[in-house]
C-alpha positions as CSV (number, residue, x, y, z in Angstrom):
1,X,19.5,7.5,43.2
2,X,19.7,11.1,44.9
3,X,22.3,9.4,47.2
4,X,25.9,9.9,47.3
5,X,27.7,8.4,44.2
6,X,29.3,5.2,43.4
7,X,32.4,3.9,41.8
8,X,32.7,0.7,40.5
9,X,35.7,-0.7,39.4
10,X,35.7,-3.0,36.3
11,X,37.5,-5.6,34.2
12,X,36.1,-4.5,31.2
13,X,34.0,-1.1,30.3
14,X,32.5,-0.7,26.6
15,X,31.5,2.7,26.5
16,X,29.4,2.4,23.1
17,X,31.3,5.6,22.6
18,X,34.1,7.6,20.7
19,X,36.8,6.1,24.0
20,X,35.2,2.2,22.7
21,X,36.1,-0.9,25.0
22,X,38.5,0.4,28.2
23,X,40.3,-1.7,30.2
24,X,40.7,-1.3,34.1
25,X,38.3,1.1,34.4
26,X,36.4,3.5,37.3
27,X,32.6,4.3,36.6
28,X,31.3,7.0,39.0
29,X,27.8,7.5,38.5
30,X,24.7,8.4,40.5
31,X,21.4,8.9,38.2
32,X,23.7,9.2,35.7
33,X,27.3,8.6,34.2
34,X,29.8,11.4,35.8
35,X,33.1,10.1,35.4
36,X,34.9,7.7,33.5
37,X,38.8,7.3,34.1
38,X,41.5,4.4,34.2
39,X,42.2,2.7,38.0
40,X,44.7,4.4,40.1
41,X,46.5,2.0,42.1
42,X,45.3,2.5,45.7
43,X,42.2,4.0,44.4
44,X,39.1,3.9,47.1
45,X,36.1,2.4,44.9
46,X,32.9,0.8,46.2
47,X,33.0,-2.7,44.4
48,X,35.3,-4.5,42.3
49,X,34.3,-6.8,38.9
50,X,37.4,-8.9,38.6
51,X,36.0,-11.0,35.3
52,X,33.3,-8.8,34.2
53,X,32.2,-6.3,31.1
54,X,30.1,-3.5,32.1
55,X,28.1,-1.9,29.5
56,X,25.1,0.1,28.7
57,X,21.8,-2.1,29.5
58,X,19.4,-3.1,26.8
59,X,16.3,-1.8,24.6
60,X,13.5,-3.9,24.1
61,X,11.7,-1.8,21.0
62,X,8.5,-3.7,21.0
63,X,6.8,-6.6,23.5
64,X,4.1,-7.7,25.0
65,X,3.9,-8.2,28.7
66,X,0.3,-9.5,28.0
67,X,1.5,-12.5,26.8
68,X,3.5,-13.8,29.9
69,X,1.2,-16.4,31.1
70,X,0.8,-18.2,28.1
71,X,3.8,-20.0,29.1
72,X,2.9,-24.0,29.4
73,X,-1.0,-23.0,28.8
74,X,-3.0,-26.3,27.3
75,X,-4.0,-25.5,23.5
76,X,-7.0,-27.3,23.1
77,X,-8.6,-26.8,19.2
78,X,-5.7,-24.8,18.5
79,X,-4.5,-26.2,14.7
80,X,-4.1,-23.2,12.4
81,X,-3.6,-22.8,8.7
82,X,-3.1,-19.4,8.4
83,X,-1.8,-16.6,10.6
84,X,-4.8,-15.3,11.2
85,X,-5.7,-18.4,12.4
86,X,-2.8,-18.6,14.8
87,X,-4.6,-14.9,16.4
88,X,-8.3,-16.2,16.2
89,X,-7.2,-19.9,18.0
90,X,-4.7,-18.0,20.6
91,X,-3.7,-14.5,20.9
92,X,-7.4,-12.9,20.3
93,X,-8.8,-15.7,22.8
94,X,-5.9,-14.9,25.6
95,X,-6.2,-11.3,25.6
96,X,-10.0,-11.9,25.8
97,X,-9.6,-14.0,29.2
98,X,-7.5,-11.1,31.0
99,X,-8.8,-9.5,34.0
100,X,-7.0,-6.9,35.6
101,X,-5.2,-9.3,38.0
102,X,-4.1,-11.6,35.0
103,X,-2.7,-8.4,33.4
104,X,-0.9,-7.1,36.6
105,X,0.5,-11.1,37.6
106,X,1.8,-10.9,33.4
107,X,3.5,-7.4,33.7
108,X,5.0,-8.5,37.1
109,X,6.6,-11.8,35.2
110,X,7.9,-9.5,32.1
111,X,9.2,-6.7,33.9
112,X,11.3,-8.9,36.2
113,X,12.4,-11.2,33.8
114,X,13.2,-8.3,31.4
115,X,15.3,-7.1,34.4
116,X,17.0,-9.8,35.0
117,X,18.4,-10.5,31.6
118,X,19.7,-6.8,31.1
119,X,16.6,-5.2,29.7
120,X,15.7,-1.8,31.5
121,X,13.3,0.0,28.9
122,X,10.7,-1.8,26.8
123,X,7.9,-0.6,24.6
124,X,5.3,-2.6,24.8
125,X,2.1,-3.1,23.3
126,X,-0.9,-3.9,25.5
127,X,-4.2,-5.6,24.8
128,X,-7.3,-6.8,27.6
129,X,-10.7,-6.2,25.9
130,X,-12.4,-7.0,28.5
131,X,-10.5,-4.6,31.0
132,X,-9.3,-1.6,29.1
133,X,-9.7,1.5,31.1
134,X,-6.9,1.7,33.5
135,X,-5.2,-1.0,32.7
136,X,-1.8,0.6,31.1
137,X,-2.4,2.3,34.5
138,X,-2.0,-1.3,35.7
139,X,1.5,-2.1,33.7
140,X,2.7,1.6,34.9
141,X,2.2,0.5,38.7
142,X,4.2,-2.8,38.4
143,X,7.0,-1.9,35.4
144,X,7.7,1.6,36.2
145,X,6.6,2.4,39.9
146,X,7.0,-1.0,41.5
147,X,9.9,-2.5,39.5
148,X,11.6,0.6,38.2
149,X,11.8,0.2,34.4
150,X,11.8,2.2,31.8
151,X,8.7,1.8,29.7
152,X,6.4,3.1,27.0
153,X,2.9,2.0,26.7
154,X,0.5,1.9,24.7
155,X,-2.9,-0.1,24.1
156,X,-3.9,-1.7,20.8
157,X,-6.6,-0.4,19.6
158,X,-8.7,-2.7,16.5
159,X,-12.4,-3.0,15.7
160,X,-12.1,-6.9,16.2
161,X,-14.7,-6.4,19.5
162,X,-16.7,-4.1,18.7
163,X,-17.3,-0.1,18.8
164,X,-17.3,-0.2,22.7
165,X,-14.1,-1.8,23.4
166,X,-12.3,0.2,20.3
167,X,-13.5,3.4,22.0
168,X,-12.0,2.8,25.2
169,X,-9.0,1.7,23.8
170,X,-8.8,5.4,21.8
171,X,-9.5,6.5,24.9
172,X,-7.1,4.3,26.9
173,X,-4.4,5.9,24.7
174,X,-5.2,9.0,24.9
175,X,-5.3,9.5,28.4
176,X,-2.0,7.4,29.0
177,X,0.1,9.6,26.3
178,X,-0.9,12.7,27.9
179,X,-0.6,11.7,31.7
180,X,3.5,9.7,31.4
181,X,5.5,12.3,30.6
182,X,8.5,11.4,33.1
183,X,11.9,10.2,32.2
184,X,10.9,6.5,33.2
185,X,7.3,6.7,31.4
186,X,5.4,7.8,28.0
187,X,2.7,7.0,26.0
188,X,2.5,5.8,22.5
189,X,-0.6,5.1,20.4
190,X,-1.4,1.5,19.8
191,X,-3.0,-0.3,16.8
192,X,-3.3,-3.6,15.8
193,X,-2.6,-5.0,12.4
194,X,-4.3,-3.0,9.4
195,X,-6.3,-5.4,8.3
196,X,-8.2,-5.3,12.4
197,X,-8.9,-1.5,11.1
198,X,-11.8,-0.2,9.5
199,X,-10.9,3.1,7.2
200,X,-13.5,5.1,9.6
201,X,-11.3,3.8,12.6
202,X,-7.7,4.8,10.7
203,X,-8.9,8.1,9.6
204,X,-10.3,9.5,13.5
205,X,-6.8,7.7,14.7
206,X,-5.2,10.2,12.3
207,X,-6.9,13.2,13.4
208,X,-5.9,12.4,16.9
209,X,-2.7,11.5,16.2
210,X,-1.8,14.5,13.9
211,X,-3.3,17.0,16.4
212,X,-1.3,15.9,19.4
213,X,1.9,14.7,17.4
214,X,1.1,11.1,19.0
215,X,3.7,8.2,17.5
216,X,1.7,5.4,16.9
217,X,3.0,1.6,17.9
218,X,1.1,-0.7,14.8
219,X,1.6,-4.8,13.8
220,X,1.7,-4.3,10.2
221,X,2.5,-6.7,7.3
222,X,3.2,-9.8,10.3
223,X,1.2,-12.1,8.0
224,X,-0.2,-12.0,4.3
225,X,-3.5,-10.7,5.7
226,X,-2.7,-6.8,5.7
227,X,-1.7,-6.8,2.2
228,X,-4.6,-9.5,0.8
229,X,-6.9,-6.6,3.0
230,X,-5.3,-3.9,1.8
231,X,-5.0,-4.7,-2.0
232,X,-9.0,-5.4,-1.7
233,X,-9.3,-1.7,-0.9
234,X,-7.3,-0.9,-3.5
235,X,-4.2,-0.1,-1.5
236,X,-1.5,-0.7,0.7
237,X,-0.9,-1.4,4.5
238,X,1.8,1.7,4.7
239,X,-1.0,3.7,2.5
240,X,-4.0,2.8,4.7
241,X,-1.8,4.1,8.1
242,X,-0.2,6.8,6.0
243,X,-2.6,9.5,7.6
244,X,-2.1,8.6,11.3
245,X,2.1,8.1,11.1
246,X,3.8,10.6,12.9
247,X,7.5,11.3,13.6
248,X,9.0,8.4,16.0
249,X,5.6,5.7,15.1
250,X,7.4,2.2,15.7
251,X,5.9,-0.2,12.5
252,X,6.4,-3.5,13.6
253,X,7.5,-6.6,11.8
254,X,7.1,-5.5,8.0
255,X,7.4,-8.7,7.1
256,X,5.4,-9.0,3.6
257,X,6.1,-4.7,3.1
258,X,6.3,-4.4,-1.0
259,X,9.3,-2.1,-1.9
260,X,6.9,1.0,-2.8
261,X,6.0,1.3,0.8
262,X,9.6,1.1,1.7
263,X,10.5,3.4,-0.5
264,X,7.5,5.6,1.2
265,X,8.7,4.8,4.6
266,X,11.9,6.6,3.6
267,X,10.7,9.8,3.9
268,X,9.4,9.8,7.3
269,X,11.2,9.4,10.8
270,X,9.8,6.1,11.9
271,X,11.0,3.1,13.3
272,X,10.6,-0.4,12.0
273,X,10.8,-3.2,14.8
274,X,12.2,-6.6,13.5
275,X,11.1,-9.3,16.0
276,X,13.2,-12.5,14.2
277,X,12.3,-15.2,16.9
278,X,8.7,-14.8,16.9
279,X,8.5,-13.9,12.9
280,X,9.6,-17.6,12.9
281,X,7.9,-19.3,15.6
282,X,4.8,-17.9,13.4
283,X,6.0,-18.7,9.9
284,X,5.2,-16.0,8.5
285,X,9.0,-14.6,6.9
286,X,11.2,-12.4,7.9
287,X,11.6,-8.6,7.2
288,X,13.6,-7.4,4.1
289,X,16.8,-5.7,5.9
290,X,18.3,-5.2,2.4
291,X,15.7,-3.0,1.9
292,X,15.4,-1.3,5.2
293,X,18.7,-0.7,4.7
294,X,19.1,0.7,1.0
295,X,16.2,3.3,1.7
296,X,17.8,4.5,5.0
297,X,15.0,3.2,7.3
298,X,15.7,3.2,11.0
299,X,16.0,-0.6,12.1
300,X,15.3,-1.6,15.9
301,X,14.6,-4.5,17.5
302,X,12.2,-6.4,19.7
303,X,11.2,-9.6,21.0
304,X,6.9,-9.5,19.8
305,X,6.5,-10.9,23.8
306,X,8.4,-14.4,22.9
307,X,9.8,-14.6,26.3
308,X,12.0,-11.7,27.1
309,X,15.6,-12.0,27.5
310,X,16.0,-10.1,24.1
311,X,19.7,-11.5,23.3
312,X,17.8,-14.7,22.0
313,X,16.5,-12.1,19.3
314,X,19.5,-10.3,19.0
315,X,21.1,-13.5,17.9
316,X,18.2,-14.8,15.9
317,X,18.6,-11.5,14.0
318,X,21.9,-12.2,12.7
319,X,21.6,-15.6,11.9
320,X,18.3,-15.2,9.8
321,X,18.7,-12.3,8.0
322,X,21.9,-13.8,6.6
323,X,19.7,-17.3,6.3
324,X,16.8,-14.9,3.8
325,X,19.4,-13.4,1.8
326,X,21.3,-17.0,1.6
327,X,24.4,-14.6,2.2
328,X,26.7,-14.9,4.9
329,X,27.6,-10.9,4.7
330,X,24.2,-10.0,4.1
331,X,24.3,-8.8,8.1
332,X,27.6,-8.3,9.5
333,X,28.7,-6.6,12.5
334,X,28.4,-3.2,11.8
335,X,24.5,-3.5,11.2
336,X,24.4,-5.2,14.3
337,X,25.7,-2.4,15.7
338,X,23.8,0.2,14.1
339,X,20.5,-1.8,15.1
340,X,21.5,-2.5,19.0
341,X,23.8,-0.1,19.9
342,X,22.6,3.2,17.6
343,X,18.9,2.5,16.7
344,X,17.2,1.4,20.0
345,X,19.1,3.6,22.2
346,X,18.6,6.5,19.8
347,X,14.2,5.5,19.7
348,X,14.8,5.3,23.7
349,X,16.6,8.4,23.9
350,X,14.0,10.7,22.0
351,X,10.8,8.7,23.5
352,X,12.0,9.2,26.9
353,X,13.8,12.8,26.4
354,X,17.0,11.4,28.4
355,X,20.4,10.4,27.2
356,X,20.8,6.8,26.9
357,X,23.1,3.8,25.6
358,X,26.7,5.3,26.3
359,X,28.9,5.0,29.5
360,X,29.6,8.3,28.7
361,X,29.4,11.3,31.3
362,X,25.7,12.9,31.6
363,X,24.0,9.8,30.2
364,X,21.8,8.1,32.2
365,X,23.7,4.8,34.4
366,X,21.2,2.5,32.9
367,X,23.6,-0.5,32.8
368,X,24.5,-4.1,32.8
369,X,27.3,-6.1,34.7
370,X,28.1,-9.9,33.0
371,X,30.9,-12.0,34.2
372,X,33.3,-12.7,31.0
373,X,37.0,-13.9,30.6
374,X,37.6,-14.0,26.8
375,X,39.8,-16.6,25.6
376,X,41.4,-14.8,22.8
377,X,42.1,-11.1,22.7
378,X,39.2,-8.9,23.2
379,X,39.7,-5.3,21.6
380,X,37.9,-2.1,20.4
381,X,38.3,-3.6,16.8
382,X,36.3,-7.1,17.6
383,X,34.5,-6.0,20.5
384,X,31.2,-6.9,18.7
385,X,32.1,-10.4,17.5
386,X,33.2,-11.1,21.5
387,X,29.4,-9.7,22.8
388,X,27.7,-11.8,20.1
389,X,29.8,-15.4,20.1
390,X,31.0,-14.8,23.9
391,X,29.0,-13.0,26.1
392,X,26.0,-13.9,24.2
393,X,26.7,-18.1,24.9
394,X,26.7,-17.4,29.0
395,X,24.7,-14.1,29.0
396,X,23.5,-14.0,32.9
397,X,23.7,-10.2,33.9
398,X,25.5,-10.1,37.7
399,X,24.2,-6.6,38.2
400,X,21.7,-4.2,36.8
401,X,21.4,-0.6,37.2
402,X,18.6,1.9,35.9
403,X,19.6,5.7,37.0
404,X,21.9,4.7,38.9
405,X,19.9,2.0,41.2
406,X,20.9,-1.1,41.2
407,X,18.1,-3.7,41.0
408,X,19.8,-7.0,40.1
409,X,22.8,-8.1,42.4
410,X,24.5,-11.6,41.6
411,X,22.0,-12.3,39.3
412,X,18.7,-11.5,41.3
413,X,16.2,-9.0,41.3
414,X,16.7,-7.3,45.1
415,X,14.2,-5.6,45.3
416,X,11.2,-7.5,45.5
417,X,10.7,-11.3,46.7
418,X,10.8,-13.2,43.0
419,X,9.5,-16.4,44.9
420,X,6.4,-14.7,46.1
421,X,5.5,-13.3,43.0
422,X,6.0,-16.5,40.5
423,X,3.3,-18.4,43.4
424,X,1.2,-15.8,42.8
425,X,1.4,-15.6,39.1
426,X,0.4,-20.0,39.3
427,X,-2.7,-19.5,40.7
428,X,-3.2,-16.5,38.3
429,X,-2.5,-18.6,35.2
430,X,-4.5,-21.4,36.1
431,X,-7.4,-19.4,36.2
432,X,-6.7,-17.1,33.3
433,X,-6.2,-20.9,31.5
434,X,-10.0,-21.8,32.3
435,X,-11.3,-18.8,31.1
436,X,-9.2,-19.3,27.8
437,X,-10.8,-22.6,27.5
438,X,-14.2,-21.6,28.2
439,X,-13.7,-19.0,25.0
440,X,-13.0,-22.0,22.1
């Protein structure tokens, strides 16, 4: 903010801390957290949450903004078998039809809705073949500059169309990593699924990726197809991107990961994304957590760009995993914790070289504000099962701060005119829609 600082007064406050869920609370803050103490009767503060829990905001660990205008979009000769037919009949045909103003209206409808529903940093994972260079310049004017989130971006790179457009995405991703190196903006290296990769392509990713120390942001294992292409090469997915993984890479979805790559995985400081909700819109499985777990693998958790109000995921994370194992303890509250309020804050925090996902002083006050009277007694001790069978059943943020600036107020985005933008993003889609039909 730079201004003077603020103190809000509030119902509720869970730190996320060692000092857990406070009642009664103060928060002073500017760009970040600098005090924390109970209300003092007669106590000057700047605004008062009667019936509300304030908390740190949310990480989404992997999304696609791309994917925004989809929404409603007529699917004509779309009847897949096979989830590579799911990318060849929709996915691979969208991201073929943006232009650079389909790609900017999309990022605009992500970022605010991610906003709006609590979300203030997002990794996400780009893809416009048709309009590669400068386009994560594109999602960097409207996420970051224009609607203040945190992000990190990448493109994904694949040989699907072609040596020219697989350059520029290398190229696209190089440039980005090395130019956002703020607090509120970095650069990752993209790939698409394995089985998009040629060995040639995997092995100059490596060298580029070793050199610099890049992390890399890779779909691997969504589907059957990495390991059917892998196995034909005598090998793995996790052995065919062995070479380019570097310390913080994000491997998302894992879905149909054998347990020698997990075991692999263990050794090396990555991050697997679990995206539940769109695993099963896709019916393609779900992602062995009992595994994850037992080899000490760093969980996170992202929403694969299917919508993005990410508590739908956080829910749908719960409730499937204990669905795969048939076990209702097979994911209980405390790896709910250690996946929302350790992991992604943790990825966040080392990404973006800033403190984040404590109300705790010299963090940064990237938070959320959302109206909730429990009906029982809410402590420290069931905190969690409050968030997830409370909160979570009426989740509509009031406020929303990122460094201390507030950019939802009583549930709307202030600082930009939402109305204005969703009439703009129509005519966008309705365009973007013709060119998606003209590509069957």
């Amino acid at each position: 903010m730079g201004g003077d600082t603020v103190k809000l007064r509030v119902k509720y406050l869970f730190t996320n801390s060692e000092s857990g869920l406070m009642e009664d609370v103060v928060v002073e803050f500017n760009e970040t957290i600098e005090n924390v103490h109970p209300f003092q009767p007669g106590e000057p503060v700047d605004r008062t949450f009667n019936r509300h829990v304030l908390m740190p905001s949310l990480v989404n660990a992997h999304t696609h903004a791309y994917s925004a205008l989809a929404r409603g979009m007529p699917l004509k000769g779309f009847n897949p078998k096979t989830f590579k037919q799911v990318l060849e009949q929709l996915w691979w045909r969208l991201d073929r039809a943006l232009t650079k103003e389909a790609a900017m209206m999309s990022a605009y409808v992500a970022g605010i809705e991610s906003l709006t529903s609590g979300v203030t940093t997002i990794f996400d994972h780009h893809s416009s073949p048709m309009f590669v260079k400068g386009s994560l310049d594109v999602l960097k004017h409207v996420l970051v500059d224009t609607l203040g989130l945190r992000c990190a971006l990448s493109y994904e790179t694949s040989d699907r169309d072609g040596e020219r457009v697989k350059r520029s995405a290398i190229e696209e991703n190089l440039r980005s990593y090395h130019e956002y190196r703020s607090p509120k903006v970095r650069g990752f290296f993209g790939l698409h699924a394995p089985f998009t990769l040629s060995d040639e392509t995997i092995s100059e990713v490596a060298k580029i990726t070793q050199k610099d120390q890049i992390p890399i942001h890779v779909h691997v294992s969504e589907g059957i197809e990495d390991f059917e292409d892998a196995r034909k090469k005598g090998s793995l997915p996790i052995e065919r991107l062995e070479p380019a993984i570097t310390p913080n890479s994000i491997l998302v979805h894992g879905v149909n990961l054998q347990p020698e790559e997990f075991a692999s995985l263990s050794e090396k400081s990555v991050w697997l994304a679990f995206n539940p909700q769109s695993n099963m819109n896709n019916a393609v499985g779900l992602p062995n957590w009992e595994l994850a777990k037992k080899h000490g693998i760093s969980a996170v958790l992202g929403n694969d760009g299917f919508g993005y109000n990410l508590v739908f995921d956080i829910r749908a994370l719960v409730l499937s995993q204990k669905l795969r194992a048939r076990s209702t303890t097979a994911f209980g509250f405390d790896d709910l914790r250690s996946v929302i309020f350790e992991n992604n804050y943790k990825l966040a925090s080392s990404v973006f070289e800033v403190s984040l996902g404590k109300i705790a002083e010299g963090y940064q006050a990237d938070m959320v504000v959302v109206e909730y009277e429990p009906p029982t007694p809410m402590t420290n001790e069931n905190f969690l099962a409050h968030f997830f069978f409370g909160m979570l059943e009426s989740w509509n943020p009031s406020s929303v701060f990122i460094a201390g600036r507030e950019l939802v107020q009583d549930g709307k985005l202030i600082t930009l005119d939402v109305s204005d933008i969703y009439k703009r993003a129509v005519e966008v889609s309705k365009k973007l829609w013709t060119r998606f039909d003209e590509l069957l």
